[in-house]
C-alpha positions as CSV (number, residue, x, y, z in Angstrom):
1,X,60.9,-17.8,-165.2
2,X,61.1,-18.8,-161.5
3,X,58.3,-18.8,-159.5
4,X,57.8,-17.4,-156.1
5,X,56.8,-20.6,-155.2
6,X,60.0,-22.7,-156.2
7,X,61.8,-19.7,-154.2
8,X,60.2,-20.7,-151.6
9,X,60.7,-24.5,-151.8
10,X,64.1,-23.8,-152.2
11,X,64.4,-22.1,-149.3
12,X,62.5,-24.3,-147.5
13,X,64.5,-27.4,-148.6
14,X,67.6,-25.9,-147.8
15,X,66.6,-25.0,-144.3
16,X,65.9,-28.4,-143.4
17,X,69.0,-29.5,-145.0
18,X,71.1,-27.4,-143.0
19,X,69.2,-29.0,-139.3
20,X,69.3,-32.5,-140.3
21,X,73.7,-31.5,-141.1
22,X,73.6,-29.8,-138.1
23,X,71.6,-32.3,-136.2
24,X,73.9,-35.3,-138.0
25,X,77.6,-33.1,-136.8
26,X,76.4,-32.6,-133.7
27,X,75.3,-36.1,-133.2
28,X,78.8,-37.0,-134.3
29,X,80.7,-34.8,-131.9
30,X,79.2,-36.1,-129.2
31,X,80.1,-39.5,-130.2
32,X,83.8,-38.7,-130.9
33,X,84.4,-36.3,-127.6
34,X,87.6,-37.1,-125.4
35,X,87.4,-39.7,-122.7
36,X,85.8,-38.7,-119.8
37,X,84.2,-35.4,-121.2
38,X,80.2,-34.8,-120.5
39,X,78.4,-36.8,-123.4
40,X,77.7,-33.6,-125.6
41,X,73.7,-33.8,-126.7
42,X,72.9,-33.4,-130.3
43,X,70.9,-30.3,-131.5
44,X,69.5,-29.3,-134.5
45,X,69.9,-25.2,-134.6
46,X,73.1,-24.0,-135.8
47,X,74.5,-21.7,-133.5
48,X,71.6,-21.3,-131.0
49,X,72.3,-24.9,-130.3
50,X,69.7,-25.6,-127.4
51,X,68.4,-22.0,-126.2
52,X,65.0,-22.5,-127.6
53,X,64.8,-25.2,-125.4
54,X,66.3,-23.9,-122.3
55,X,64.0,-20.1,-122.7
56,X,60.9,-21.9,-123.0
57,X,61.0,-25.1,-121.0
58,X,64.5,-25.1,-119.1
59,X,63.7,-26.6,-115.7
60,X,61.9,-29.9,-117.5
61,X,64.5,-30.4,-120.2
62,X,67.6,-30.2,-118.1
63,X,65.4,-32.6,-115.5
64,X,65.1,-35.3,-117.9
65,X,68.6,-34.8,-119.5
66,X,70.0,-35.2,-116.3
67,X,67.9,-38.6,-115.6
68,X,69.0,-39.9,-119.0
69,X,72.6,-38.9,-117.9
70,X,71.5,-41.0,-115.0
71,X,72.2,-38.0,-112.5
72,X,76.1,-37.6,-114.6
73,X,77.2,-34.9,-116.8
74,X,75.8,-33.7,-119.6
75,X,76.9,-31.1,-122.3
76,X,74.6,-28.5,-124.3
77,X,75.4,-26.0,-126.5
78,X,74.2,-22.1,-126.7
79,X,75.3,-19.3,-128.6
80,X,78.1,-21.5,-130.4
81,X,79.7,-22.4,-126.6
82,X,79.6,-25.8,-125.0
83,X,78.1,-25.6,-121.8
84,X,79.3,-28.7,-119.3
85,X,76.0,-29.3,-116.8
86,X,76.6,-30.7,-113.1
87,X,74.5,-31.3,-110.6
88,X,76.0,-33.9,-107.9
89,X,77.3,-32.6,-104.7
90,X,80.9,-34.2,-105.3
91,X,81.3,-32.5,-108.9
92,X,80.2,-29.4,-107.6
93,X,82.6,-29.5,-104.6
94,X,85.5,-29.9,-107.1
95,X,84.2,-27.1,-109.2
96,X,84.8,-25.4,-106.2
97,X,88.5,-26.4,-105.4
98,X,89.3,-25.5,-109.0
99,X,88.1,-21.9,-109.2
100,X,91.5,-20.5,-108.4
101,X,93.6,-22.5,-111.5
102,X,91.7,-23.4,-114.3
103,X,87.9,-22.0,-113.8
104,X,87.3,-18.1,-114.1
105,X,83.9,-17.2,-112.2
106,X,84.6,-13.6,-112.8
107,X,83.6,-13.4,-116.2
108,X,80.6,-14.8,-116.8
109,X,79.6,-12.8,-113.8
110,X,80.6,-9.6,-115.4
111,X,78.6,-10.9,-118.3
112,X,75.2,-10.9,-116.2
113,X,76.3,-7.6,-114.3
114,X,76.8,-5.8,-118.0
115,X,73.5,-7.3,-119.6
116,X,70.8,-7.6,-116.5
117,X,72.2,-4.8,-114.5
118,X,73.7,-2.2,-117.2
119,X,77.4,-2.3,-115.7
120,X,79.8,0.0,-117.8
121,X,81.9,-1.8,-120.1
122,X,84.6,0.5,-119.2
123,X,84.4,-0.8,-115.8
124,X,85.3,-4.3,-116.8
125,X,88.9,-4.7,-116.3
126,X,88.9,-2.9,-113.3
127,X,86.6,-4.7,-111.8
128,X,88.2,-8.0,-112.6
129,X,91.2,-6.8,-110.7
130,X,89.2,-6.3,-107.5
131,X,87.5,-9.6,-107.8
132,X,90.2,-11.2,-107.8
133,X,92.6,-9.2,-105.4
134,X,90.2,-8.5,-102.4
135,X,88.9,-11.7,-100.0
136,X,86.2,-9.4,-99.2
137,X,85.3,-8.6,-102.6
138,X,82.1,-10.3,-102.8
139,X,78.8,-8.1,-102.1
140,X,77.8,-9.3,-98.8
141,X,80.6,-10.7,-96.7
142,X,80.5,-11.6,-93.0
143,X,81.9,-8.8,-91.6
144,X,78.8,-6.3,-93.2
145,X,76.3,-8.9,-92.3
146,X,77.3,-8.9,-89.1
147,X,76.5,-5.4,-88.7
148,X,73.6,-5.4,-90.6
149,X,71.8,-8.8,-88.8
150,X,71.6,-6.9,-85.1
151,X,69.7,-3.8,-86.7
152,X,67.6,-6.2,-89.4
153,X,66.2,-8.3,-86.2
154,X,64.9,-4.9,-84.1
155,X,63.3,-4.0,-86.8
156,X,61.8,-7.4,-87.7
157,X,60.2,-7.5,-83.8
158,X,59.0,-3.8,-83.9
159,X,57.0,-4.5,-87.3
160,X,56.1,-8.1,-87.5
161,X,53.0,-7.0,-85.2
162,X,51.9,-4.3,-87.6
163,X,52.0,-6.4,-90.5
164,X,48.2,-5.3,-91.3
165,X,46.6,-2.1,-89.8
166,X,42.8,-3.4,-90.4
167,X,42.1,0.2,-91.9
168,X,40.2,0.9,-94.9
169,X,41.7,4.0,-95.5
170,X,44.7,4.5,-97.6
171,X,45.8,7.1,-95.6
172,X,45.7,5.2,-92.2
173,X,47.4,2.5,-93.5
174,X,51.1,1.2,-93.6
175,X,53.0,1.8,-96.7
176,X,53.4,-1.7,-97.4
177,X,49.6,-2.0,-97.6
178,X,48.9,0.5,-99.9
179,X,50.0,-1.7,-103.1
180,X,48.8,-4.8,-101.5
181,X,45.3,-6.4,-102.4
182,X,43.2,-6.4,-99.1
183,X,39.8,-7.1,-98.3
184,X,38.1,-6.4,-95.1
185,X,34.9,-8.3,-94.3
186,X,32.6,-6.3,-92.2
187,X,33.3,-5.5,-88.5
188,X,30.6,-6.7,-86.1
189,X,28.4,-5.0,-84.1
190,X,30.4,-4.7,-81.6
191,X,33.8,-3.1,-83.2
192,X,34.4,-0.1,-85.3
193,X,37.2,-2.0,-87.5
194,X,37.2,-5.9,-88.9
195,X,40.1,-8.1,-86.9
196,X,39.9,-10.6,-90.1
197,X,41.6,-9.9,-93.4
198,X,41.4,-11.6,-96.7
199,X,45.2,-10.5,-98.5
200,X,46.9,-11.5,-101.0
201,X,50.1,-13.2,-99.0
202,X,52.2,-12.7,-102.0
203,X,52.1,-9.0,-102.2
204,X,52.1,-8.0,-98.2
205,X,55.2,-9.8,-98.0
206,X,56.9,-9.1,-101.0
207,X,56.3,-5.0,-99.9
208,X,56.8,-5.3,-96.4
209,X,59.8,-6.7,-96.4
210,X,61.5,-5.3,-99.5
211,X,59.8,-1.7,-97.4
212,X,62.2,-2.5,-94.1
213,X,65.1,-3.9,-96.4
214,X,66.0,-0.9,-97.8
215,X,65.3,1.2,-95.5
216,X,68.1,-0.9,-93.3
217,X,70.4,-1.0,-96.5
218,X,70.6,2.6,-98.3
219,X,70.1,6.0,-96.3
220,X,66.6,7.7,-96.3
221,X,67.7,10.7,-98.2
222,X,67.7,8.5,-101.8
223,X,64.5,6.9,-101.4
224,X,63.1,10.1,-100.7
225,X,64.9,11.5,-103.6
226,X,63.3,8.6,-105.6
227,X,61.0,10.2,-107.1
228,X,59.6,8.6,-110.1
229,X,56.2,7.5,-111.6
230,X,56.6,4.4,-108.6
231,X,58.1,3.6,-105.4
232,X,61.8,2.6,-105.1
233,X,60.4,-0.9,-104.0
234,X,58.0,-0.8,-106.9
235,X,60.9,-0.6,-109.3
236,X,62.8,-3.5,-107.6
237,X,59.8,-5.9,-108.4
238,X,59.2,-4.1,-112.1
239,X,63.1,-4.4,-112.9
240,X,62.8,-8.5,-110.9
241,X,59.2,-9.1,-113.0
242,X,61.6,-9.3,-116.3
243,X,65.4,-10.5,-115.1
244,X,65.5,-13.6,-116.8
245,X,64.8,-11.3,-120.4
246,X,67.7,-8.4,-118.5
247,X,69.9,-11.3,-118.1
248,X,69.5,-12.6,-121.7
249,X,70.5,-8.7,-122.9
250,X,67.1,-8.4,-124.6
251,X,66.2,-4.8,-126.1
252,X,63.4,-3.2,-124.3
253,X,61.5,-2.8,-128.4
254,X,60.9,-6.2,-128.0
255,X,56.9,-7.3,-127.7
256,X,57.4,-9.3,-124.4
257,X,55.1,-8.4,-121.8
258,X,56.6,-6.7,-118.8
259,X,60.4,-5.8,-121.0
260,X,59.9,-2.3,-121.7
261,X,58.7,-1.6,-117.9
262,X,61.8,-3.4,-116.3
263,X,64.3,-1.5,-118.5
264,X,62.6,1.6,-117.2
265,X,62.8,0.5,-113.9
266,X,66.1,-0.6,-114.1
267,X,66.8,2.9,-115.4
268,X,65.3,4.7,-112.0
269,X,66.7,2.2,-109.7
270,X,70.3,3.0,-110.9
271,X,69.8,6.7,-111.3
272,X,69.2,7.0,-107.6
273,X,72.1,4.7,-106.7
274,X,74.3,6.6,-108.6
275,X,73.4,10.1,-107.6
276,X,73.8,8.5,-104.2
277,X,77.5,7.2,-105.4
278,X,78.1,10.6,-107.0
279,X,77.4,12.8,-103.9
280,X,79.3,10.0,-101.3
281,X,82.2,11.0,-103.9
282,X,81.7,14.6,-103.1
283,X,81.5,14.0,-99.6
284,X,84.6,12.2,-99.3
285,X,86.5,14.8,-101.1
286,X,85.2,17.5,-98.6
287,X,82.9,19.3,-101.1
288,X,79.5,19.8,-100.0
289,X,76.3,17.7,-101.9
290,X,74.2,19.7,-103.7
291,X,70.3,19.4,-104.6
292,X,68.2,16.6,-103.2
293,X,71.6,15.3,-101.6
294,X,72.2,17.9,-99.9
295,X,71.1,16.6,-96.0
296,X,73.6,13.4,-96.7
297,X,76.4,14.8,-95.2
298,X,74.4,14.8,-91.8
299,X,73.8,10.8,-92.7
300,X,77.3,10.1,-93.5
301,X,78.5,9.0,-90.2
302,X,75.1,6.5,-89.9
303,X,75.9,5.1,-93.2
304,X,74.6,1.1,-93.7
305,X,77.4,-1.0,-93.6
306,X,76.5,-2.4,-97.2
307,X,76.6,1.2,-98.6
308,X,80.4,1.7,-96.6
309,X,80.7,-1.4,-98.1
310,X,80.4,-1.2,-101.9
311,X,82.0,2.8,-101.5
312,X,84.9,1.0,-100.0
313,X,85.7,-2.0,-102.4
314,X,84.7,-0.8,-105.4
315,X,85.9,2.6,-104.8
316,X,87.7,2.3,-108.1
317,X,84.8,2.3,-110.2
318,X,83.1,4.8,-111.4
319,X,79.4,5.7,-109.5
320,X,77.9,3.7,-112.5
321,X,79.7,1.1,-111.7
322,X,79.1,0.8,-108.0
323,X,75.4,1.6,-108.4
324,X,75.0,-1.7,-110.4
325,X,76.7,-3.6,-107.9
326,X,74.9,-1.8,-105.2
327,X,71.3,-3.3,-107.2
328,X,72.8,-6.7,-107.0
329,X,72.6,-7.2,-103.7
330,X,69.7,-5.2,-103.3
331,X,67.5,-7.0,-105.7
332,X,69.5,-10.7,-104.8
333,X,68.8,-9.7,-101.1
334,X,64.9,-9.1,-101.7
335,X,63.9,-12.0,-104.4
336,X,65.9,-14.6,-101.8
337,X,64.8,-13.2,-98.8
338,X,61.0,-12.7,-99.3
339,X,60.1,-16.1,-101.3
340,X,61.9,-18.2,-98.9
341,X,59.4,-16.8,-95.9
342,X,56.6,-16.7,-98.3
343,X,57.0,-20.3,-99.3
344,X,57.8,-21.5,-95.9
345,X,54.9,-19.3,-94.0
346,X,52.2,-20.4,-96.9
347,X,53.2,-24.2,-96.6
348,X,53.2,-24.6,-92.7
349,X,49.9,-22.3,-92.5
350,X,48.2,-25.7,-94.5
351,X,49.1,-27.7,-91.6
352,X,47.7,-26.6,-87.9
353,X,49.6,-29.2,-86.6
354,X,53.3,-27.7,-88.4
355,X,51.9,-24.7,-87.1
356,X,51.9,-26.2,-83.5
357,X,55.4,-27.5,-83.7
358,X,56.5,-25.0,-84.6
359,X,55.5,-22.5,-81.6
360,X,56.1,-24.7,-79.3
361,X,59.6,-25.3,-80.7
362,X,60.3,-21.9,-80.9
363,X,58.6,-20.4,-77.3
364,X,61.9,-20.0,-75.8
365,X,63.0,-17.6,-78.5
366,X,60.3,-15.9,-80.0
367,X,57.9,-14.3,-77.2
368,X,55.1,-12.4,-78.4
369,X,53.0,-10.8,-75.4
370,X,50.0,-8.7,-75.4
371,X,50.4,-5.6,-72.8
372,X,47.5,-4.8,-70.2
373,X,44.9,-2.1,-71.6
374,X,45.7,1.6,-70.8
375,X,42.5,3.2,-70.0
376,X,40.6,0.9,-72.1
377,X,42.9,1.5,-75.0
378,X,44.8,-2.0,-76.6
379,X,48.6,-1.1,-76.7
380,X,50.5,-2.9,-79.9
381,X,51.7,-6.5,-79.4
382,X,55.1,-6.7,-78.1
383,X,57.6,-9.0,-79.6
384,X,61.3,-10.3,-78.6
385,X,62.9,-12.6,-81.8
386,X,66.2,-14.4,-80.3
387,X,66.9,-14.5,-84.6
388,X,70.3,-15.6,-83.9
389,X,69.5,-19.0,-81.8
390,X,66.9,-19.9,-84.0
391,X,69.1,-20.2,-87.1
392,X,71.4,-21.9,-85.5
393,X,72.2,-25.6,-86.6
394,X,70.6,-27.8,-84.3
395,X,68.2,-25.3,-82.2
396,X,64.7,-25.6,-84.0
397,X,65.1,-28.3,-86.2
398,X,61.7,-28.1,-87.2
399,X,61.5,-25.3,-88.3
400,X,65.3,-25.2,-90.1
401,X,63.4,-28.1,-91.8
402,X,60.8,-26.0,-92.9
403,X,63.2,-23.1,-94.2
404,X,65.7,-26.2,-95.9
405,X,62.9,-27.9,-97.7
406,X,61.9,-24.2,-99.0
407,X,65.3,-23.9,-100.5
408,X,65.4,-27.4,-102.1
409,X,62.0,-26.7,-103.5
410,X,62.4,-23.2,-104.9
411,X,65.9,-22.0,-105.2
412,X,66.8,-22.2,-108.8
413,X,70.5,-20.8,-108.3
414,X,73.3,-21.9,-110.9
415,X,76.8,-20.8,-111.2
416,X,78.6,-20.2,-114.6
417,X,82.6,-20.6,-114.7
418,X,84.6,-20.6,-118.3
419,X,87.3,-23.4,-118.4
420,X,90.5,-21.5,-118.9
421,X,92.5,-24.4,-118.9
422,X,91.6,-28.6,-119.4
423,X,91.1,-30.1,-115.8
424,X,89.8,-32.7,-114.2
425,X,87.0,-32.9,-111.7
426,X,87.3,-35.6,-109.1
427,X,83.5,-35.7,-108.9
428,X,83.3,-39.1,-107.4
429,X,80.3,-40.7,-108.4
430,X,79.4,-37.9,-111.6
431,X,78.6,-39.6,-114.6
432,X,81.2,-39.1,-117.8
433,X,81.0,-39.7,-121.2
434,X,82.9,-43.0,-121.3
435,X,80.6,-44.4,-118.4
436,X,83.7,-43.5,-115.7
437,X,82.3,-42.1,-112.5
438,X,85.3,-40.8,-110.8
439,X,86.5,-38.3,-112.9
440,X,85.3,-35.8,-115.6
441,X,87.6,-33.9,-118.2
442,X,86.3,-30.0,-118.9
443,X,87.9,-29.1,-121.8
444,X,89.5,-25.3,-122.5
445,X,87.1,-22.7,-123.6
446,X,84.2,-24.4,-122.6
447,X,81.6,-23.4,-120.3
448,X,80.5,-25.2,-116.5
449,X,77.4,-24.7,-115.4
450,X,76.8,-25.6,-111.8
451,X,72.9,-26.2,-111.5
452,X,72.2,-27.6,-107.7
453,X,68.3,-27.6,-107.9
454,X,68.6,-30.4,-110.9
455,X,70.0,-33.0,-107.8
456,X,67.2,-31.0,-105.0
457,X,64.5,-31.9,-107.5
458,X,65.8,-35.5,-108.5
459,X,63.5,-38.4,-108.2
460,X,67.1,-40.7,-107.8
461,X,67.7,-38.2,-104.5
462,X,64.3,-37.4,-102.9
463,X,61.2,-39.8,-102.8
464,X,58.1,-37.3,-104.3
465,X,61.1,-34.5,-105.0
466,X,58.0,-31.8,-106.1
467,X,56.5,-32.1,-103.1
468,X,57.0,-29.7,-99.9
469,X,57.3,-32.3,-97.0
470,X,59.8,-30.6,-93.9
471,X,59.7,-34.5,-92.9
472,X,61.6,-36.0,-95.1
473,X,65.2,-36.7,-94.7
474,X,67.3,-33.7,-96.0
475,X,70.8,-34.2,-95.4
476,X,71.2,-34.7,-99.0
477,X,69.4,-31.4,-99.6
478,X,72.4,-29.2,-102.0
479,X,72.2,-25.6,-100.6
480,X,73.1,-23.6,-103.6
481,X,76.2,-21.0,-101.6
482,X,79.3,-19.7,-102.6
483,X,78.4,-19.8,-106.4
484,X,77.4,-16.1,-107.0
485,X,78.7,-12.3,-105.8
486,X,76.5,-12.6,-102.7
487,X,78.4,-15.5,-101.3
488,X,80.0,-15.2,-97.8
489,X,77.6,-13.6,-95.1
490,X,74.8,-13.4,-97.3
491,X,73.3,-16.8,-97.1
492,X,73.5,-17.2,-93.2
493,X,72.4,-13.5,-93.3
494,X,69.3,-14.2,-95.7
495,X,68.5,-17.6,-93.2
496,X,68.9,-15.7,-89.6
497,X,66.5,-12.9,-91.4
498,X,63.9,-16.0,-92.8
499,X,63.5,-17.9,-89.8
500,X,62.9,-14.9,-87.5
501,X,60.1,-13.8,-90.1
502,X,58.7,-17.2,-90.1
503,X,58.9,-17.6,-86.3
504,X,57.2,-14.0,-85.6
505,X,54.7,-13.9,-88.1
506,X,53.2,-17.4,-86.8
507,X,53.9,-15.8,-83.5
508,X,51.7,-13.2,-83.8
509,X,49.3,-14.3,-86.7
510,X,46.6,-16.8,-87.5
511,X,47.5,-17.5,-91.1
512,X,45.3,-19.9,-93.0
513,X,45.7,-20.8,-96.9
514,X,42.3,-21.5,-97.8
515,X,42.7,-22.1,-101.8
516,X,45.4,-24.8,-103.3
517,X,48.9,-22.8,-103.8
518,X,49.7,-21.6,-106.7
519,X,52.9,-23.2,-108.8
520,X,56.2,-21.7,-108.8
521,X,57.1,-19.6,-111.7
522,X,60.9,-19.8,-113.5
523,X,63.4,-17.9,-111.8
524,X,67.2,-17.5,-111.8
525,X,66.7,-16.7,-108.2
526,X,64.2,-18.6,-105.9
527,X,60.9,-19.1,-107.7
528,X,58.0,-16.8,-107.0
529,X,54.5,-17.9,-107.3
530,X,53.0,-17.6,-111.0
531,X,49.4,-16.7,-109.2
532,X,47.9,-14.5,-106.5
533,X,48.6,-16.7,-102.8
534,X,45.5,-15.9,-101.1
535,X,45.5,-16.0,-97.3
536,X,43.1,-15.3,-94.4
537,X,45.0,-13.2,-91.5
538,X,44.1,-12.7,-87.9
539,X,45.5,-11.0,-85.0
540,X,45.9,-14.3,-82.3
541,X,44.6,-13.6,-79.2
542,X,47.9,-13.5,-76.6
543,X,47.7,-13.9,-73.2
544,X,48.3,-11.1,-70.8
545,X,51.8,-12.0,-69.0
546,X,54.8,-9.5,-67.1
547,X,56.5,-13.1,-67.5
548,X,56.0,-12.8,-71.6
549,X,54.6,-16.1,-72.1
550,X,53.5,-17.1,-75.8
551,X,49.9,-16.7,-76.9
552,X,47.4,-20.0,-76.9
């Protein structure tokens, strides 16, 4: 009679068989792959390939295969596809010039739209044909951003100075406060309120500007009509808490913390956008909207020109449909927008000196005044932001410094493409698989990855590369735009947007850091902090001027 335990050894044997095979074949593709294809690591899963590896420990594995690879090509494999890795600016840039003929972006982007953002399958091919028929297809061209950087900036300089309200009271404070760790340390003897707050950086920016964002981007009617167990910000940090688990098409029955709450969020967000879809349909077709939508017909003509936008081009898909694109840019805009200043404010608040360079680089632009008293009564800071000087190339070079060595440090943006044909790349100076640099052979029904932070972080590239230093040379710094469906305005739009925060919040706030920062988290976005980023704000004391000089 067998025994349970020979069953077992069996099984046991024969799964250890079947990963030394698989780790021997694979071993021995690698060796015999065509000339000038990425050297093809070995594995020992069948199937899975190298997931476990890239899930739990993606950003150091892909860092060391690339220095093995000595900064060149490499190839994994994932789900039974061969994924081709580059990193160099030159292979990338050729990636690029390839899109049209033999590499398809569109469909491993509808692949994250169906699984992270619930797009209808149904959708797909319809889709496909817009993406590829309209120059303006992508979320956030120039010609919305435009429109939407003029009415982004007023609100920036009406807001930046009530940032904190200094109240206690839930009531009296500013909706972004109310889900924001604050503490206020007693007022003195001679005030009624503290002027010194002890916040947790993190969260006040996070709801701040995710608060103004979408009140800029969708009309007030849905986020009033939003009204589930949390906010509609709330459920755009729930649904972003869990996107790399959305993106992998993970059931929300699985035990991983924070799973089930971002498919629920997920769920809210794009029941709002697509009642907001819905009734825009019934607008444009005369009838009137009914229920909570009913007061859109008076917004109509004041429509954001990102919601005109996505109603326009993707007219042809169903409200579903839109909503989902309508949460990509939303969520995209949010993640990108507020780590970037939160990075950028935190890491130049350590240094009084940065902090000095960079107000007295950006006086001329950023003017932040303090109006004479009105029968003994303080009126509210006033604040002009010149947002469109300061992001330009060349005009505060410290400061684009600061913002650029954010991005090198943080963004963790990749593109995907599937080879629809064998090309070559033209990568000059990307490593191949026969020890060739100039060219590199993708091969038909693979998979390229484009992953720009592997060359930001590279120790071959950047002396220190895990360090934040604004000082160091970073014209070899790979900005990681045009790869994803918020290419074309978006990235100038998300920098004119980041260096006027950073610029007015230093204008009108004594920021200081005074615990070590907290290390970045993973992300498919920009990385977030992994702890709570506590900071010490103050109101600086400006000068009284009809001239608006800056505060000392």
């Amino acid at each position: 009679m067998i025994s349970f335990a020979s069953i077992a050894l069996g099984l046991f044997s024969a799964i250890i068989l079947q990963l030394v095979v698989t780790r021997y074949t694979s071993d021995g593709a690698a060796k015999r792959g065509q000339t000038g294809t990425p050297t093809l690591l070995p594995h020992w899963i069948p199937y899975f390939g190298h997931l476990p590896r890239l899930l739990f420990q993606s950003d150091g594995f892909l860092g060391r295969r690339r220095k093995a690879a000595e900064g060149g090509a490499f190839a994994l494999t994932a789900m039974g596809r061969q994924y081709n890795i580059i990193s160099s600016p030159g292979s990338i840039a050729a990636a690029l010039e390839n899109a049209e003929s033999a590499l398809d972006y569109h469909e491993p982007a509808i692949n994250v739209l169906k699984a992270a953002f619930s797009f209808p399958k149904a959708d797909e091919t319809t889709l496909k044909a817009i993406l590829t028929s309209n120059e303006e297809r992508c979320i956030l061209p120039q010609s919305v951003t435009e429109h939407l950087t003029t009415t982004a900036l007023k609100t920036i300089q009406s807001t930046i100075p009530d940032l904190l309200s200094f109240m206690s009271n839930l009531i009296d404070q500013f909706p972004w406060e109310r889900y924001t760790i604050i503490s206020l340390p007693e007022a003195d003897s001679t005030s009624t309120t503290s002027d010194i707050a002890i916040v947790d950086l993190h969260l006040l920016l996070r709801n701040y500007i995710t608060h103004h964002l979408t009140r800029i981007l969708l009309p007030h009617s849905l986020l009033e009509s939003h009204t589930h167990a949390q906010s509609f910000v709330q459920d755009l940090w729930t649904m972003n808490a869990a996107l790399f688990q959305l993106t992998l098409g993970l059931p929300r029955w699985l035990p991983i913390p924070r799973l089930t709450s971002a498919h629920i969020a997920r769920r809210n967000l794009l029941w709002s956008l697509g009642g907001l879809f819905y009734a825009l349909d019934r607008v444009k077709r005369g009838e009137e909207p009914s229920g909570e939508w009913r007061d859109l017909d008076d917004e109509f003509a004041e429509l954001s020109p990102f919601v005109r936008h996505v109603q326009d081009v993707y007219g042809d898909l169903k409200p579903e449909a839109r909503a989902s694109m309508a949460l990509v840019g939303l969520l995209g805009l949010s993640v990108r927008l507020m780590r970037l200043v939160l990075w950028t404010v935190v890491h130049i608040a350590q240094s009084k000196s940065l902090v000095a360079r960079v107000r007295e680089e950006t006086k001329e632009n950023v003017r932040a005044t303090q109006p004479p008293l009105v029968f003994g009564v303080a009126e509210p800071v006033h604040l002009e932001i010149d947002g469109e000087v300061l992001a330009r190339e060349g005009s505060c070079p410290v400061l684009e410094s600061c913002y650029t060595e954010s991005v090198r440090l943080y963004d963790r943006s990749l593109g995907l493409a599937s080879v629809i044909q064998t090309c070559e790349l033209h990568a000059g100076g990307e490593g191949n698989s026969d020890g060739k640099k100039d060219t590199l052979v993708l091969e038909e029904d693979t998979m390229l990855a484009t992953v720009p932070y592997l060359h930001n972080l590279s120790e071959a590239v950047f002396d220190d590369p895990l360090q934040w230093n604004p000082d160091r040379q970073l014209k070899d710094t790979l900005l990681p735009d045009g790869l994803d469906l918020l290419a074309g305005g978006g990235a100038q739009f998300v920098k004119t947007l980041s260096v006027a925060l950073i610029a007015g919040v230093l204008a009108v706030w004594d920021v200081e850091i005074p615990h070590k920062i907290p290390k970045a988290g993973r992300s498919i976005t920009v990385a977030g902090p992994k702890g709570i980023v506590k900071a010490r704000l103050k109101r600086r004391e400006l000068r009284e001027s009809a001239q608006g000089a800056l505060g000392h």
